[in-house]
C-alpha positions in Angstrom: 6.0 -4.0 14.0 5.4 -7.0 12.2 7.6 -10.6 13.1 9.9 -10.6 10.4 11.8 -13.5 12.2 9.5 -16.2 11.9 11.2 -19.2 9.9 8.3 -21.6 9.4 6.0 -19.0 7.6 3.2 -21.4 6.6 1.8 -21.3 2.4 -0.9 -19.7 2.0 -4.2 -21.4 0.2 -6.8 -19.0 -1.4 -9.9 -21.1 -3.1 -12.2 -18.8 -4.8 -9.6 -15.7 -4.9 -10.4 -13.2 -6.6 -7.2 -11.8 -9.1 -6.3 -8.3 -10.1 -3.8 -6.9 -12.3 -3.0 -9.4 -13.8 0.5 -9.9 -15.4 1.0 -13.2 -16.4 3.0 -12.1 -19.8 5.3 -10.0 -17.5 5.0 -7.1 -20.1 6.5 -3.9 -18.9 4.3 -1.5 -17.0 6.4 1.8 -15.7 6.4 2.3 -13.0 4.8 -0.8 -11.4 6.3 -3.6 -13.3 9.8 -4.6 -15.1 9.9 -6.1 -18.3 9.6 -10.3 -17.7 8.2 -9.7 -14.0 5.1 -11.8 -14.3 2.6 -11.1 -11.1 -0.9 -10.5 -10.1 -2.8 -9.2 -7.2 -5.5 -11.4 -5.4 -8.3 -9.8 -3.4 -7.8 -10.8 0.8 -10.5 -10.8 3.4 -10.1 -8.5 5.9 -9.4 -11.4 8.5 -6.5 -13.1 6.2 -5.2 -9.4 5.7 -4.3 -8.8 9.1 -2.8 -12.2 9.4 -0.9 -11.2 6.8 0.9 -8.1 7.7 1.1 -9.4 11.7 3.6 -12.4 10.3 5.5 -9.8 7.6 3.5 -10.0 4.4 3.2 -7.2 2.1 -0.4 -6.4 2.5 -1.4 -3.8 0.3 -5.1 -1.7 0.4 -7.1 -0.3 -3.0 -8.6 2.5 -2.7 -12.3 2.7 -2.0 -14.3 2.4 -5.1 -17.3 3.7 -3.4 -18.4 6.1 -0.9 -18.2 3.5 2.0 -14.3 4.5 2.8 -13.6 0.5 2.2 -10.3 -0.2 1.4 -9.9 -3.9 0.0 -6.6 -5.5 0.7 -4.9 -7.3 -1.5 -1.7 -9.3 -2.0 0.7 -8.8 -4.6 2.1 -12.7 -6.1 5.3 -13.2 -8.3 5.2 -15.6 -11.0 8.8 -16.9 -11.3 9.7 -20.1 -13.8 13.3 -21.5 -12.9 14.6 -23.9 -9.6 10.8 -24.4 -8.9 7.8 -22.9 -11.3 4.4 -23.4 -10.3 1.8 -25.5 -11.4 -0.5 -23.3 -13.2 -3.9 -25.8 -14.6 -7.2 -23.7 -16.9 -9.8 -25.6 -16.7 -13.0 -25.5 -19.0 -15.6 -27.6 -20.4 -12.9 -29.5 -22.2 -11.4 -30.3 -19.2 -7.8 -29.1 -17.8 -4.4 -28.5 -19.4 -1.4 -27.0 -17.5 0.1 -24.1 -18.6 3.5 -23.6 -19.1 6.1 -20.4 -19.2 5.3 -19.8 -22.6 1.0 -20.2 -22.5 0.4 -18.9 -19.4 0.4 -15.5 -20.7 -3.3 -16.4 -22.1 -4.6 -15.8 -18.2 -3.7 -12.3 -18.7 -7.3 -11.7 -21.0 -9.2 -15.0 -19.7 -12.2 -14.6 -18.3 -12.1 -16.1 -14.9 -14.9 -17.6 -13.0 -13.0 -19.0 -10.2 -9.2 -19.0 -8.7 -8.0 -22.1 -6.4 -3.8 -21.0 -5.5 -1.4 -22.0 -3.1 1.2 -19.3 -2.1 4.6 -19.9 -1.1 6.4 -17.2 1.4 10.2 -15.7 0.6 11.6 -14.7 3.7 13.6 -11.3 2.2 16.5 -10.0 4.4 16.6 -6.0 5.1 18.7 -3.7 2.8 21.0 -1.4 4.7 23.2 1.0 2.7 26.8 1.0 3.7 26.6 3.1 6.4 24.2 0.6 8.3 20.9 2.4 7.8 17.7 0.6 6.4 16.7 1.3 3.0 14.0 -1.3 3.4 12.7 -3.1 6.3 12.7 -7.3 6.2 9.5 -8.6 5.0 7.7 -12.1 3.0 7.5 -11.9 -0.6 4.7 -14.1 -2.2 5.5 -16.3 -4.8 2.7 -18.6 -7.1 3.0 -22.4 -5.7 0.1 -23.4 -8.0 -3.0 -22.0 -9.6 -6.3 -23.8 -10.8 -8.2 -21.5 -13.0 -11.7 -22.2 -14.2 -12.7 -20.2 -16.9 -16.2 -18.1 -17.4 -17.6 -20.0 -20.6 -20.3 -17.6 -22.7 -22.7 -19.3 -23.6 -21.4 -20.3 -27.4 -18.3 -21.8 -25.6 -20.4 -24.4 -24.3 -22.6 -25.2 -26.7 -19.5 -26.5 -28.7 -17.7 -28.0 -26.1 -18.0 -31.6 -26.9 -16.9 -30.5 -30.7 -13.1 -31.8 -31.2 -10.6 -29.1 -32.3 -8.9 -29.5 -35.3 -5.3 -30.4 -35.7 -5.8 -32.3 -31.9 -4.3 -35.5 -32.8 -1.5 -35.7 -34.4 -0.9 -36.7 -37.7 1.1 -40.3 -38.1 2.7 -39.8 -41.3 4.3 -36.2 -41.8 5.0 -36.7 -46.0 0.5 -37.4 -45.8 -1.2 -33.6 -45.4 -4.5 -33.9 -43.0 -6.5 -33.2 -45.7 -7.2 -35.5 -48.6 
């Protein structure tokens, strides 16, 4: 049985995690996802795994992919905006820019090299129906903390790196158009 009552559950940091079904637009996925539930998986290591699930996280396993019977945990993360979004940073060759709740839907078809995230734990209570038996046993949610994504560049993308976009800086005098 895994120690639900633990109050100090620690954050989690993950550098180099690996993501999976990713959901950052929250679009609606029956029957795994409600409309405007933003999540993604992250790959775990077997040793992190069982850390996990012994302090009351929701360790989950894929399927092996291959006839070696491995199944790869993984940990499912909510991606909540409100009392206290995350910090969510792309970086390229460009540099960084933080993404907000309305860009950071763009991670969803990004090409990720690597994944730096701190996860924060939610301490969930048990549901018991109202004749006092359990519908669902206590457990820790995951929620995204922050996530510093560096993107996998082809090899056009950095050729024109140093190449300012247009429109970048913005224009002094609105009634003047940008281009003579």
């Amino acid at each position: 049985m895994a120690n639900n009552d633990k109050k100090n559950i620690s954050n989690i940091k993950i550098e180099g995690g690996r993501l999976i079904f990713k959901n950052f637009q929250g679009k609606e996925d029956l029957p795994y996802n409600k409309a405007g539930d933003r999540n993604f998986g992250v790959l775990l290591d077997d040793g992190l795994a069982e850390q996990l699930k012994a302090d009351g996280w929701n360790v989950k396993y894929r399927p092996p992919r291959q006839d070696d019977g491995y199944e790869q945990p993984w940990l499912s993360v909510k991606v909540k905006y409100g009392k206290y979004p995350p910090i969510v940073v792309l970086i390229n060759s460009n540099g960084k820019v933080r993404l907000t709740e309305e860009t950071i839907d763009q991670l969803d078809w990004t090409l990720i090299k690597t994944a730096d995230m701190i996860i924060r734990p939610y301490n969930y209570p048990a549901m018991v129906d109202k004749n006092g038996k359990e519908q669902r046993p206590a457990g820790i949610a995951a929620y995204l903390k922050s996530l510093y994504v560096t993107v996998q560049e082809d090899d056009l993308a950095a050729k024109y790196a140093d190449i300012p976009e247009i429109g970048a800086t913005p224009v002094e005098d609105e009634d003047v158009p940008p281009f003579d």
